[in-house]
C-alpha positions as CSV (number, residue, x, y, z in Angstrom):
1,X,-4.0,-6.3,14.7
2,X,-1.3,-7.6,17.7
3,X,-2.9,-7.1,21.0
4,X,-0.2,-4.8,21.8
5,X,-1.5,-2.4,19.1
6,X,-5.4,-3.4,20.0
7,X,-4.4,-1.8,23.7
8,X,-2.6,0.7,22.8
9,X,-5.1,2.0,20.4
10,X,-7.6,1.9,23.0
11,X,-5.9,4.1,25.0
12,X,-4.7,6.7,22.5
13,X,-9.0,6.6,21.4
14,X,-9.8,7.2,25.3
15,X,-7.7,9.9,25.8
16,X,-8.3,12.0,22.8
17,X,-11.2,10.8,21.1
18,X,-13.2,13.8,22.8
19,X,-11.3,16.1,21.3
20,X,-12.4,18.5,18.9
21,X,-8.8,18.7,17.2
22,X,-8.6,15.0,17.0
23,X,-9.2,13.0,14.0
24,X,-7.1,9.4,14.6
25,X,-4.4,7.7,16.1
26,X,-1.6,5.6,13.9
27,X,1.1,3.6,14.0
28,X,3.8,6.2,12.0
29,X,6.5,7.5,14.3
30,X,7.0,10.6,14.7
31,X,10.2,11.0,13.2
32,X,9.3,13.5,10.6
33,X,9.1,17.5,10.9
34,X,6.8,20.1,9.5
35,X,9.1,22.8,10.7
36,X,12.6,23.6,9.2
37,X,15.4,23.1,11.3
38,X,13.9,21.4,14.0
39,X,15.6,18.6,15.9
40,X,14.8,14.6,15.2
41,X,11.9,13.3,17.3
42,X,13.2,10.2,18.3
43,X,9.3,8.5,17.9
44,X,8.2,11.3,19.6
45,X,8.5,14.8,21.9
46,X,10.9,14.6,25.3
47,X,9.0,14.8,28.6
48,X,5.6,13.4,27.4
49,X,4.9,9.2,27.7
50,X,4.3,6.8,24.9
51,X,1.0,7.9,23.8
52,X,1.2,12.1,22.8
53,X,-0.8,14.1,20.6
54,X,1.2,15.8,17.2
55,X,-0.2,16.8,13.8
56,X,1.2,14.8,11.4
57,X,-0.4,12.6,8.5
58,X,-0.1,9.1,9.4
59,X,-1.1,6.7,6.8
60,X,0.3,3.5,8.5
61,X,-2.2,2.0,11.2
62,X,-4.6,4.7,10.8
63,X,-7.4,3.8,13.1
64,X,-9.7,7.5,12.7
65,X,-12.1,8.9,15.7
66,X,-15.3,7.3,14.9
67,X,-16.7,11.6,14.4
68,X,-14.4,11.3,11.6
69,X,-14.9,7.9,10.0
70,X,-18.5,8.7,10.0
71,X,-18.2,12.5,8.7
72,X,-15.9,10.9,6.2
73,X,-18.1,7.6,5.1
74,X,-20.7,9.8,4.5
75,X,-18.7,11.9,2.2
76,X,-17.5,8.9,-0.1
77,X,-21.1,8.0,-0.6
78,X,-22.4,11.2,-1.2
79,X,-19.2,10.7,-3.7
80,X,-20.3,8.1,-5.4
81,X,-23.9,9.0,-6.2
């Protein structure tokens, strides 16, 4: 990855990795909406700095918590059996 994604993926793991609610950081902007009606993003909520916490399913630059990665490793090889 750029080092530019390598920091900031350190600090989004820092600051929410302890976090019970918490399973990854990504790359995807936040440009899309669960809700109906409500307004664009713009990459992310207004008032908040570059790194923020919202649910949404990011598949691009997924880096998962490690509680999850492990949780789910252990999963796909209980899977395969």
């Amino acid at each position: 990855v750029s080092k530019q994604f390598w920091r900031w993926l350190r600090l989004c793991h820092a600051l929410y990795d302890d976090r019970r609610d918490f399973a990854g950081c990504t790359l995807q902007r936040a440009d899309l909406c669960a809700l109906s009606g409500c307004p664009s993003l713009k990459g992310g909520p207004e008032n908040v700095g570059p790194i923020f916490m919202y649910k949404l399913v990011g598949s691009w630059g997924f880096s998962p918590s490690a509680k999850h990665w492990k949780n789910f490793s252990e999963w796909g090889r209980k899977f395969r059996r």
